[in-house]
C-alpha positions as CSV (number, residue, x, y, z in Angstrom):
1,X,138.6,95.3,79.8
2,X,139.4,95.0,75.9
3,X,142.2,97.3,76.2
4,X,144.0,95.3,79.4
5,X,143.0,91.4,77.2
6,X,144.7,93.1,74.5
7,X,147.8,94.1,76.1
8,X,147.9,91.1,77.7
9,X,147.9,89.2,74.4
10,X,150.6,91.2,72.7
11,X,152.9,90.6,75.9
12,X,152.5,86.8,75.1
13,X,152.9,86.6,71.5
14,X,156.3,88.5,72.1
15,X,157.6,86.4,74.9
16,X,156.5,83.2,72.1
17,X,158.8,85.3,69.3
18,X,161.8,85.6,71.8
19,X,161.4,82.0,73.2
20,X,161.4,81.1,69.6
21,X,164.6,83.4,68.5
22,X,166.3,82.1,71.8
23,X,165.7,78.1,70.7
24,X,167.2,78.9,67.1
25,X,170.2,80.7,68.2
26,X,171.1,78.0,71.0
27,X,170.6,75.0,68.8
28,X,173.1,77.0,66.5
29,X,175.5,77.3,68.9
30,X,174.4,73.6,70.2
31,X,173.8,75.0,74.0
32,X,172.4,71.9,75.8
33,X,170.6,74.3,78.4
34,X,168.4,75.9,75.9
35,X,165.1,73.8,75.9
36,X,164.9,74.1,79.7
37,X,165.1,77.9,79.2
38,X,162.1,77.8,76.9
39,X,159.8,76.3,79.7
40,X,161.0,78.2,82.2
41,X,159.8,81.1,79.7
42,X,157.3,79.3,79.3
43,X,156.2,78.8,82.5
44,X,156.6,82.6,83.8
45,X,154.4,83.9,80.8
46,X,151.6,81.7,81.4
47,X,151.6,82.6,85.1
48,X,151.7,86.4,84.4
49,X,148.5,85.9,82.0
50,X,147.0,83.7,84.3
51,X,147.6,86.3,87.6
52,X,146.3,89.0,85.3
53,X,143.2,87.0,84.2
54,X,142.0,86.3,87.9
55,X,142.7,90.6,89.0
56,X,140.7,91.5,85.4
57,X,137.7,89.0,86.3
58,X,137.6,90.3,90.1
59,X,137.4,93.7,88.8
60,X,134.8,93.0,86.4
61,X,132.8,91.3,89.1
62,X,133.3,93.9,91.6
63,X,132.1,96.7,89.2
64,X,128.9,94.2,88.0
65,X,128.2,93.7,91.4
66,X,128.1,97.7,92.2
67,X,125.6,98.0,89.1
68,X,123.4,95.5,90.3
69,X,120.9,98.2,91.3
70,X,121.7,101.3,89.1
71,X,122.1,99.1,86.0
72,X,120.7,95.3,86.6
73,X,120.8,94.6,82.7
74,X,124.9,95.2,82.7
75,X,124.9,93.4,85.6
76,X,123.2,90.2,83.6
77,X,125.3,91.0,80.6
78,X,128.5,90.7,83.0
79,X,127.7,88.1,85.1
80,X,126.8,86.0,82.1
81,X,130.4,87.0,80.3
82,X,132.0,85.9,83.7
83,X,129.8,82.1,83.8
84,X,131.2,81.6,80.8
85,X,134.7,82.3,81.1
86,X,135.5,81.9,84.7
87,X,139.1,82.2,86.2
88,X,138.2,79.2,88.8
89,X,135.2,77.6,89.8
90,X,134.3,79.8,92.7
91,X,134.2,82.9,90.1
92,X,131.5,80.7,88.1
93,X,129.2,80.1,91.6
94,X,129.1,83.8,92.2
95,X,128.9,85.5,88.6
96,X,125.6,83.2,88.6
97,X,124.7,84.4,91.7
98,X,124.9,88.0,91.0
99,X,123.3,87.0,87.7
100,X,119.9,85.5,90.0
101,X,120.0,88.7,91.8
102,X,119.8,90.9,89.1
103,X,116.9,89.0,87.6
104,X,115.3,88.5,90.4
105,X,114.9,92.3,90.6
106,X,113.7,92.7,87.0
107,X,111.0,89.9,87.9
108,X,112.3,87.6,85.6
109,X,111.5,85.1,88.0
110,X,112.1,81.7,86.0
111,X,115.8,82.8,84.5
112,X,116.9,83.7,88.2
113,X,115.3,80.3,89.0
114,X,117.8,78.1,86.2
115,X,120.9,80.2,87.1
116,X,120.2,79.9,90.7
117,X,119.7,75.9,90.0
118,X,122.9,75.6,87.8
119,X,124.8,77.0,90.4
120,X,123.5,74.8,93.0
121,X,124.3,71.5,91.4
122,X,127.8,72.8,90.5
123,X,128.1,74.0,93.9
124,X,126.8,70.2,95.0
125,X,129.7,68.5,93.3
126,X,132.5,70.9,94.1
127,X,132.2,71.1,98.1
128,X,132.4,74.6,98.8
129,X,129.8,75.4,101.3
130,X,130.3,78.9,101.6
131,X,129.2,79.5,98.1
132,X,126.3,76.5,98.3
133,X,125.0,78.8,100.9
134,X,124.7,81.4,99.6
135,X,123.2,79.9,96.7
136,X,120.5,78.4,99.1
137,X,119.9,81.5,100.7
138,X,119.3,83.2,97.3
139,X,117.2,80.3,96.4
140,X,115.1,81.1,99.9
141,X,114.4,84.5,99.1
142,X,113.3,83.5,95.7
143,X,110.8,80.8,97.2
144,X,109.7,83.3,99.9
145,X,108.7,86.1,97.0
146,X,106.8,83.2,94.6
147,X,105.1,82.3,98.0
148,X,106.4,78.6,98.7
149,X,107.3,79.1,101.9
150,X,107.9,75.5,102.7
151,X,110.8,75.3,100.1
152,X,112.2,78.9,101.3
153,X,112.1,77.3,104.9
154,X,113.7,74.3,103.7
155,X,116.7,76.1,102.1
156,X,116.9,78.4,104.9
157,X,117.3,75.2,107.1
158,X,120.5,74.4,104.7
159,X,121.8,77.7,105.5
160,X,121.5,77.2,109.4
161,X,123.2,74.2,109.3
162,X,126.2,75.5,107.7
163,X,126.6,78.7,110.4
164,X,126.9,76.7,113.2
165,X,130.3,77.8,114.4
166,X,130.8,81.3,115.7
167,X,130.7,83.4,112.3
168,X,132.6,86.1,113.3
169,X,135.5,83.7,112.6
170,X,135.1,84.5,108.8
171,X,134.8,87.6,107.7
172,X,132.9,85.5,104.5
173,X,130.4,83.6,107.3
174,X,130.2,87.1,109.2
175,X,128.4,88.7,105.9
176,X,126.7,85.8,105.2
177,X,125.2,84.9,108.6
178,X,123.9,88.9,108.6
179,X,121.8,87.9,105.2
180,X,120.6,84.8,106.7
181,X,118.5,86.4,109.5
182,X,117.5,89.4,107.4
183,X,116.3,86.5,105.3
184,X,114.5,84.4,108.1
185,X,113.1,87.9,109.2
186,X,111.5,88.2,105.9
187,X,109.9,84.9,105.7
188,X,108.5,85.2,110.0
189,X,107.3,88.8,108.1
190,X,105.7,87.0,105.2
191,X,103.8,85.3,108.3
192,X,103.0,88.0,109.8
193,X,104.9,86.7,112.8
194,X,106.0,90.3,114.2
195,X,107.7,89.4,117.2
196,X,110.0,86.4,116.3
197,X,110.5,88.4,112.8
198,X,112.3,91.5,115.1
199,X,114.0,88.9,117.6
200,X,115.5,87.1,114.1
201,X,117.7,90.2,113.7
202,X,121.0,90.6,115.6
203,X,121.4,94.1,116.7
204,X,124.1,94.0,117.9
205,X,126.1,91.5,115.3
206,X,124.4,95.0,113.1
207,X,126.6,97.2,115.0
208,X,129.9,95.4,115.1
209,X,129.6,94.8,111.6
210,X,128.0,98.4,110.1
211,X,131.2,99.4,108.5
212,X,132.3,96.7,107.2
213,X,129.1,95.5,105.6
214,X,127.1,98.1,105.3
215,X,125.2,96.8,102.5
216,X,123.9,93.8,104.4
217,X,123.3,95.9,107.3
218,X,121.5,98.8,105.8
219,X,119.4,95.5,104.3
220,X,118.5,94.3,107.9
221,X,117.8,98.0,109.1
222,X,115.3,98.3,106.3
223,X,113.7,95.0,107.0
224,X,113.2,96.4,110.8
225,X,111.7,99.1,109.5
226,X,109.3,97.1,107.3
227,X,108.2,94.9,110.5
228,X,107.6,98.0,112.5
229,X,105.7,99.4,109.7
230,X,103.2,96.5,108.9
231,X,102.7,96.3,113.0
232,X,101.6,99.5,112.9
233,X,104.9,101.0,115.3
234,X,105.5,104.2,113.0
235,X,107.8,105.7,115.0
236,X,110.2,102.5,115.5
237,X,109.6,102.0,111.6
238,X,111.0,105.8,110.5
239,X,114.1,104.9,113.5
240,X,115.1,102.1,111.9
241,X,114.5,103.9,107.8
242,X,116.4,106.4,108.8
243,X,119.6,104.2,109.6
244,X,119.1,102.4,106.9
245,X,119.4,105.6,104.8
246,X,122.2,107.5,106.7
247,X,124.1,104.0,106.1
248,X,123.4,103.8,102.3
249,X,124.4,107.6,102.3
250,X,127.9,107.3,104.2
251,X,128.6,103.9,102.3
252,X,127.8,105.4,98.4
253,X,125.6,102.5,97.9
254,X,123.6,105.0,95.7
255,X,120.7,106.5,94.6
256,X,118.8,103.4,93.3
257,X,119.5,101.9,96.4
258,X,118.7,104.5,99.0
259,X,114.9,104.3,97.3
260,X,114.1,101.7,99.4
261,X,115.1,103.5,102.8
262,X,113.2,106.5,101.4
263,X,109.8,105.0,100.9
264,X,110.1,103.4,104.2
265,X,110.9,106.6,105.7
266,X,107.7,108.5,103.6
267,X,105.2,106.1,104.6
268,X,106.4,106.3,108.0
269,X,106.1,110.0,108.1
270,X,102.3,110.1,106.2
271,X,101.1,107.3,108.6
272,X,101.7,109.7,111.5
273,X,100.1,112.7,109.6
274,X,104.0,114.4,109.2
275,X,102.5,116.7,106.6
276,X,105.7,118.8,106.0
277,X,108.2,115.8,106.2
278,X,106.0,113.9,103.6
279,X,105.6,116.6,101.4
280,X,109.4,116.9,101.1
281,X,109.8,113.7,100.0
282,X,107.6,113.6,97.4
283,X,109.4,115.1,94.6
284,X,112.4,112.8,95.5
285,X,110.0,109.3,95.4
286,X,108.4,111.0,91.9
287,X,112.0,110.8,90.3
288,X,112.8,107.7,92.0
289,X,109.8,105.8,90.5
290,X,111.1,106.2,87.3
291,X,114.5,105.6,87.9
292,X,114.4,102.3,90.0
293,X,115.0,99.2,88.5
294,X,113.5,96.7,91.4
295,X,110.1,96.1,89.7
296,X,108.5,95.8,93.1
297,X,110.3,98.5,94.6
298,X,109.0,100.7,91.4
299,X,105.4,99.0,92.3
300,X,105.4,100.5,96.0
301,X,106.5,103.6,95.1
302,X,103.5,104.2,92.9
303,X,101.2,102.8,95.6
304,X,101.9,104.7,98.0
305,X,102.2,108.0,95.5
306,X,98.3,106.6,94.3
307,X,97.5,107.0,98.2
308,X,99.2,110.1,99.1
309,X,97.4,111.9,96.0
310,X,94.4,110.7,96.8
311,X,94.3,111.9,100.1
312,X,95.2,115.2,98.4
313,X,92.1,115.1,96.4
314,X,94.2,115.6,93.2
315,X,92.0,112.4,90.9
316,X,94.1,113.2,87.7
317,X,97.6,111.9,89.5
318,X,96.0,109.5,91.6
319,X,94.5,107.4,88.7
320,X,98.2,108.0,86.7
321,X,100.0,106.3,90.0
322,X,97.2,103.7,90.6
323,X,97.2,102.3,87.4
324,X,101.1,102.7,87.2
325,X,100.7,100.3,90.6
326,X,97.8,97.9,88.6
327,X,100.1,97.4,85.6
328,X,103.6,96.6,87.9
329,X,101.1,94.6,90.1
330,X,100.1,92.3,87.3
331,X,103.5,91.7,85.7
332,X,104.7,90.6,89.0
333,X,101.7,88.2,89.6
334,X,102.1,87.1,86.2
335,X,105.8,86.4,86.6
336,X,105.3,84.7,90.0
337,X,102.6,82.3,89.1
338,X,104.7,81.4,86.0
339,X,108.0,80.7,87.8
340,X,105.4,79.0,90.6
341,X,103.9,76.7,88.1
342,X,107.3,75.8,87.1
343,X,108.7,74.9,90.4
344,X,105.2,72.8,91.6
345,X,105.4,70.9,87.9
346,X,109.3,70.0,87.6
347,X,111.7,69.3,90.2
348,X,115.1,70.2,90.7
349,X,116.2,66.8,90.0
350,X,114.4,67.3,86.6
351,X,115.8,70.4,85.5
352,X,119.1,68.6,86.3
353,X,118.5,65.7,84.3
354,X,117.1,68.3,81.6
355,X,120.2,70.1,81.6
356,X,122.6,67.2,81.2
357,X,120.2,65.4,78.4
358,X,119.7,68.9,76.5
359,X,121.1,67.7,73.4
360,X,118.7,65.0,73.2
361,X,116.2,66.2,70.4
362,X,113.8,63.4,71.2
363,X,113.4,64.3,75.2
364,X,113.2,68.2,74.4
365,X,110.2,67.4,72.0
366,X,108.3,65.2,73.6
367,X,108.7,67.7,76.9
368,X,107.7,70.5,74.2
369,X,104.9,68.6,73.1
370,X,103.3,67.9,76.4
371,X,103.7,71.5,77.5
372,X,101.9,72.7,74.5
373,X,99.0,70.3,75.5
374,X,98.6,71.8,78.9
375,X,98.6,75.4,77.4
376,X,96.3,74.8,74.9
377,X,94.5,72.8,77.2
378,X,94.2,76.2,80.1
379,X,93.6,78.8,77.0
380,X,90.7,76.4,75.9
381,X,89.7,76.2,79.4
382,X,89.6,79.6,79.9
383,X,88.4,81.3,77.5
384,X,85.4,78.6,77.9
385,X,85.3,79.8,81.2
386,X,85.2,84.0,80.4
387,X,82.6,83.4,78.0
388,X,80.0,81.6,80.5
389,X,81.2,84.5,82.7
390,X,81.0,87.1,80.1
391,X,77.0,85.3,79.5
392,X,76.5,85.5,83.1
393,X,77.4,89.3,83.6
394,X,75.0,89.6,80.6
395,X,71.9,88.2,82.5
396,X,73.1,89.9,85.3
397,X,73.3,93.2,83.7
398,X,69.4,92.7,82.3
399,X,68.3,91.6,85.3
400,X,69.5,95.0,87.5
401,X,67.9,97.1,84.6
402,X,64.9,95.2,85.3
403,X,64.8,95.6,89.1
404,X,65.5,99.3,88.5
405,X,62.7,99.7,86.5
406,X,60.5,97.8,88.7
407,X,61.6,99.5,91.7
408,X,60.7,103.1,89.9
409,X,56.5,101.6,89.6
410,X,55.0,102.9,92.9
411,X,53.6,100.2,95.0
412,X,49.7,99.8,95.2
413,X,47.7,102.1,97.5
414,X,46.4,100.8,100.6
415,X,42.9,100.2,99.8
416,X,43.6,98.3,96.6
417,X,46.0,95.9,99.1
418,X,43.1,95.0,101.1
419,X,41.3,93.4,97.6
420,X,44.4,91.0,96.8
421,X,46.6,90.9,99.9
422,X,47.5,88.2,101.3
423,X,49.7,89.5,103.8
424,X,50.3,87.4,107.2
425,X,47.8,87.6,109.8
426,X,50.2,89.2,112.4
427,X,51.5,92.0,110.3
428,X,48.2,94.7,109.6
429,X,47.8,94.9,106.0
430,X,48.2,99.1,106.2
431,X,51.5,98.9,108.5
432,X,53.0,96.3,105.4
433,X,51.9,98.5,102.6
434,X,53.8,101.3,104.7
435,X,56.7,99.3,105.2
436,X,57.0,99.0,101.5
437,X,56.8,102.2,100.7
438,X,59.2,102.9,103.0
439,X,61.9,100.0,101.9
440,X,61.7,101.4,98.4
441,X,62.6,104.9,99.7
442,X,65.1,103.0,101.5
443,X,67.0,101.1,98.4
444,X,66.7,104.3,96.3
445,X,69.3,106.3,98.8
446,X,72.2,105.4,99.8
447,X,71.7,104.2,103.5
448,X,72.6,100.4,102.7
449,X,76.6,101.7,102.4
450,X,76.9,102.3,105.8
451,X,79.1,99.6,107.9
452,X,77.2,100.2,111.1
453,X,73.8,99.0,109.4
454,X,72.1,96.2,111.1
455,X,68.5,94.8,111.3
456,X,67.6,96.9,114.7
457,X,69.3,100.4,113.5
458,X,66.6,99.9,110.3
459,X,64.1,99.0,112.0
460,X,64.2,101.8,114.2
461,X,64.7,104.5,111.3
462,X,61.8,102.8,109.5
463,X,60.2,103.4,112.7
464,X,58.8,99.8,113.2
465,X,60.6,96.5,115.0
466,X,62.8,93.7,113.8
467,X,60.2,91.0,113.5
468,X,57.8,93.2,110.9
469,X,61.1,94.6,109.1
470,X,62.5,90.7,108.6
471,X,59.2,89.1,108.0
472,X,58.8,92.0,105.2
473,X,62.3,91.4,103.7
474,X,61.6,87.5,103.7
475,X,58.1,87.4,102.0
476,X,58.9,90.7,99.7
477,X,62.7,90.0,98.7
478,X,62.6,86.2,99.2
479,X,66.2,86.5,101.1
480,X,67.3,87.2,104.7
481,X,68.4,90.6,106.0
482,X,71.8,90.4,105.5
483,X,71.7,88.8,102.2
484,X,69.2,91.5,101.2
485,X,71.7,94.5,102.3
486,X,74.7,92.2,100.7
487,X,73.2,92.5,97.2
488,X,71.5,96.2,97.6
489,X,75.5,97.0,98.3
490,X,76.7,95.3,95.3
491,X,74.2,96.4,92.8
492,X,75.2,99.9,94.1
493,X,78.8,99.2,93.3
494,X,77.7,97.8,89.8
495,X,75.9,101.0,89.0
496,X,78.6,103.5,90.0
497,X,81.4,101.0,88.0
498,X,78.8,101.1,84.4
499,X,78.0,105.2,84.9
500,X,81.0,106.6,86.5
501,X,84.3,106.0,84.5
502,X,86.9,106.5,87.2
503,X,85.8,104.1,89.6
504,X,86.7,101.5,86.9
505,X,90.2,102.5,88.1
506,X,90.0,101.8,91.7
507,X,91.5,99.1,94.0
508,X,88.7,96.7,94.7
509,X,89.6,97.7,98.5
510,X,88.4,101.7,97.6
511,X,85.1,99.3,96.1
512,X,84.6,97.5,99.6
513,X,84.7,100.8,101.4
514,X,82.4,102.7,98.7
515,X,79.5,99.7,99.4
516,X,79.8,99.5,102.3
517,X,82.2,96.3,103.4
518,X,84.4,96.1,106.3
519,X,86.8,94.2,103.7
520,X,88.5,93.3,100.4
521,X,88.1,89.8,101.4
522,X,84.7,90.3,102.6
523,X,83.6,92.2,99.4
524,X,85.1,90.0,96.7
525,X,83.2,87.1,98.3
526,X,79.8,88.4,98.5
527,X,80.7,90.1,95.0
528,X,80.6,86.6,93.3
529,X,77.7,85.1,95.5
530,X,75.4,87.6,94.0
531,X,76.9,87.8,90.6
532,X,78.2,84.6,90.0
533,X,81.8,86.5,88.5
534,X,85.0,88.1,90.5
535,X,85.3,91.5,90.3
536,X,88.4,91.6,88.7
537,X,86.9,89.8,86.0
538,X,83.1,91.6,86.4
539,X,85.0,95.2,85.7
540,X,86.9,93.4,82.7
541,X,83.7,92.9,80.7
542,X,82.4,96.8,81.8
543,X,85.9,98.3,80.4
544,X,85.2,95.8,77.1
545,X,81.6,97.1,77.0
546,X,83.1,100.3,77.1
547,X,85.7,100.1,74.8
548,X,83.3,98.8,72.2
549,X,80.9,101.9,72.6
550,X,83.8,103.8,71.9
């Protein structure tokens, strides 16, 4: 790019030094013709530069926009260089398009939000709906992945509105309307709205158009695989993968970009228990998750890694992948619920105004100001908050040493009972003292974990009925059945998280299924019921506790 700029500088300064050379030699010779002459020069030169300018910046776009997923950074750096300088207006829209995209895959969530915003209100002024809808579509995607799916439906509205004639008209509208139901696909998905998500997607407009955009295409193939897949259809979701791939392939959309048709077709394969297609595919994902630059993309691929090695048995690489997935997990969140509060606290018209009034020191300050407040405002809140949390884990923590120690002490003999019971008339003071005996043997297994416990199944292994057993758990544990089995699960969990290291590791979903809970959901509620703390936040204080011992 340097080299051509540079040429194309030294062709003007010597068309200058002979328009120059012509003008003093004609006034010499007093030719009346002369100054017309040096326009016309003039003229021609500027044009040249001008033609050049516009093929050097359509080059340079074209090549950014081929890096966008083997090298996003350049793609940023490029994009930014072709904002700046544009050759027309329409060069401007897309160079910060491409700029949104390739943030958008690094996760920088809010910088993709401004350029995507700066483009819309130039976009807003200039007419050129084309390019305003594909800002908006952007935009949609954006809002779908930060999870305001009211905005993303809004700007996918905006979108519609603008296809409404037949888009195979325009070979521009024909790649466009292709994103716009992949998009619309992806938000029905985000709503786990199978059907109408599959229906979104024009085969057949896929078809027509596969050669000519296969990008898009191999896009809405992989989003048909990713419906199949979260409906459980394995064998439609590795059809559909596999497409997606062979497409990428035959295109040379490249390595980085094939990843995502190759986990799709991976976790296809180890759903359906293809042991020697998975195990292929491995070694290529293991690369690949080092390579990619999509930070969610990398995030999947180390999830679904975490799972396969698990189900190999092999702990060492499962807890590398798992936390590999933990880490990418919470820089996403992070970045999403920053570019969320953003969005929910300004609106567009703000960030306008903002933009226009940026050299007003006063406005900026007093914005700066108020923004510090709220910060200062959640760390004080917070860390108030962790420390009564951190107090309560404390008590919590004494307390279960306490009930262990108590539940160790063997519970009185039967003849002693009769001096000090006062057991319930219906319940035979011997047949209580052997319930209790038995309900201590009872929380000292493991029993409790199993999801197909209920009051009848223990009463019949205790070998007495449901009435004793509840009457029992009421008067002796001062809670209800289930409440009683609830914490019994939990303490379990607590235990096995302060004495065994590696669980500290583990998704809270392997936690639900180690205790004993049909769910994540179902877990993490009962979790804070009986200690009063998340989990998240309950295995945070163990790994500090830890730490500190170390």
């Amino acid at each position: 790019m340097i080299e051509r700029i540079t040429v194309s500088g030294l062709i003007f300064v010597i068309c200058i030094f002979a328009a120059m050379k012509l003008k003093i030699m004609f006034l010499e010779q007093k030719i009346l013709c002369t100054n017309k002459l040096i326009v016309l020069l003039m003229v021609v030169c500027a044009n040249f530069l001008w033609s050049q300018k516009q093929s050097e910046n359509e080059d340079i776009f074209e090549n950014a926009a081929g890096n966008l997923y083997t090298h996003p950074e350049k793609t940023i750096t490029v994009s930014e260089y072709l904002s700046i300088n544009p050759g027309s207006n329409e060069e401007r829209f897309k160079a910060l398009n491409l700029k949104a995209e390739a943030l958008i895959l690094q996760g920088n969530y809010i910088l993709a939000l401004n350029a995507l915003l700066e483009s819309f209100h130039l976009n807003s002024d200039s007419g050129d709906t084309t390019t305003l809808s594909r800002t908006n579509l952007i935009l949609s995607e954006l809002y779908r992945k930060l999870g305001i799916i009211p905005k993303a439906e809004e700007r996918l509205s905006l979108v519609a509105k603008s296809l409404n004639n037949d888009p195979a008209d325009n070979p521009e509208k024909a790649s466009l309307y292709i994103d716009f139901f992949t998009a619309k696909s992806s938000l029905l998905l985000e709503q786990k709205k199978y059907e109408e998500a599959i229906k979104a997607i024009d085969i057949k407009f896929l078809e027509r158009y596969s050669h000519q955009f296969p990008y898009q295409v191999s896009k809405s193939y992989l989003q048909l695989a990713r419906i199949y897949g979260s409906a459980q259809q394995w064998k439609n979701a590795s059809v559909y993968a596999g497409k997606a791939l062979q497409l990428s392939q035959e295109s040379g959309l490249g390595e980085n970009y094939n990843a995502y048709a190759e986990l799709e077709i991976s976790k296809a394969d180890f759903t359906q228990k293809n042991r020697q297609k998975y195990l292929s595919e491995i070694p290529q994902l293991l690369i690949l998750s080092e390579k990619v630059n999509d930070i969610v993309l990398k995030k999947n691929i180390h999830q679904f890694l975490a799972d396969y090695y698990r189900s190999e048995g092999d702990n060492n690489k499962y807890q590398f992948h798992n936390l590999k997935y933990l880490e990418l997990s919470e820089t996403i969140t992070t970045a999403q619920q920053k570019a969320s509060d953003l969005i929910l606290s300004l609106t567009e018209n703000d960030l306008k105004t903002k933009d226009d009034q940026r050299y007003k020191t006063n406005h900026i300050l007093i914005w700066v100001i108020g923004f510090a407040i709220v910060i200062l405002g959640l760390v004080f809140w917070f860390r108030l908050r962790t420390k009564q949390n951190y107090n309560n884990y404390k008590e919590y923590i004494s307390k279960l040493k306490n009930k262990q120690q108590e539940s160790q002490m063997l519970v009185p003999k039967s003849e002693s009972v009769e001096e000090v019971s006062k057991t319930p008339q219906f319940i035979p003071e011997k047949t209580e003292q052997i319930l209790l005996e038995k309900l201590l043997a009872f929380e000292n297994g493991t029993d409790f974990t199993k999801k197909s416990l209920t009051l009848q199944s223990l009463a019949k292994d205790l070998d007495t009925n449901t009435r004793y057993l509840s009457e029992i758990v009421n008067k002796h544990k001062q809670k209800n059945f289930n409440a009683y089995i609830n914490e019994l699960r939990i303490n379990y969990i607590i235990n096995k998280l302060r004495n065994e290291s590696a669980f500290l590791n583990y998704k809270i979903s392997y936690l639900a299924e180690e205790s004993g809970f049909s769910s994540h959901t179902s877990f993490s509620t009962v979790f804070k019921t009986v200690t009063g703390i998340p989990p998240k936040e309950f295995i945070s204080f163990i790994k500090k506790e830890v730490s500190l011992a170390d």
